[in-house]
N, C-alpha and C positions, 0 to 999 in steps of 0.2 A: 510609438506613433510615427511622425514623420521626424526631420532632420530637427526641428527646433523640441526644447525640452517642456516638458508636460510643465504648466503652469497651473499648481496645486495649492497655493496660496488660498483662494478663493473659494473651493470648494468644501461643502460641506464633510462631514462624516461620510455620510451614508452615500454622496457621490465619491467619495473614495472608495469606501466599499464596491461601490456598482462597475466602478472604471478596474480597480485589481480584480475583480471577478471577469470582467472582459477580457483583459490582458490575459490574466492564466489561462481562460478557453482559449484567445489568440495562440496563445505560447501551445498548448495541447494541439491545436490543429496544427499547424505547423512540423510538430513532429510526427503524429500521423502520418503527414503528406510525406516525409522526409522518409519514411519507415517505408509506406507504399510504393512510392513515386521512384524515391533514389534523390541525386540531386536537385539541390533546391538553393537559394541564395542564404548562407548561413549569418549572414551578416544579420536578415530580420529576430534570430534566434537572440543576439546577444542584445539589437535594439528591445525587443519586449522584454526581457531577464531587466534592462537597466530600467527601463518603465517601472515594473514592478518592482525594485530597490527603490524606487524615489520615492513610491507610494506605500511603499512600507517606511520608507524612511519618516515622510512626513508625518504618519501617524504614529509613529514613534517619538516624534517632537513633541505634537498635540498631545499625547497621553501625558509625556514627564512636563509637561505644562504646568498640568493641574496637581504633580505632586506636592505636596509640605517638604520643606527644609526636610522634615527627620525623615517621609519617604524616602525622599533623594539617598539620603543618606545612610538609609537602610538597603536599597539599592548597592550602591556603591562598594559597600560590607561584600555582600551577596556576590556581585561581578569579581571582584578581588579575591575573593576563594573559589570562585570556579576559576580564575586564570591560575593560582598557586597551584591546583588541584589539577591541573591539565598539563602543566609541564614536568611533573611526576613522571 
């Protein structure tokens, strides 16, 4: 969006959805134009990439919210062998 950060606090589910589905068309056109056109200001490339890590980030919080202690912790299992498993 502009120079201040997305304030996501507030909003529902489903206007998270509605705003990361904006953003990625944003982010698509963009390289469209960039593909067509040639240069363009790359700088809006990395502002909508970080948009959409906040909005993914934040519903990443909201979900492990609502998990149970032993989710979490069956999680946690799971991350820890895909990192062991990755540096093979």
């Amino acid at each position: 969006m502009t120079k201040n950060k997305l304030n996501l606090t507030g909003l529902s589910e489903d206007e998270l959805d509605s705003q990361l589905t904006v953003l990625e068309n944003d982010l698509h056109k963009l390289q469209f134009e960039k593909n067509i056109r040639g240069a363009t200001d790359n700088s809006e490339f990395k502002k909508k990439r970080r948009d959409i890590a906040r909005i993914l980030t934040e519903s990443t919080k909201r979900e492990l919210a609502t998990f149970t202690p032993e989710d979490l912790e069956s999680r946690s299992r799971i991350r820890a062998r895909r990192a062991r498993n990755k540096k093979k």
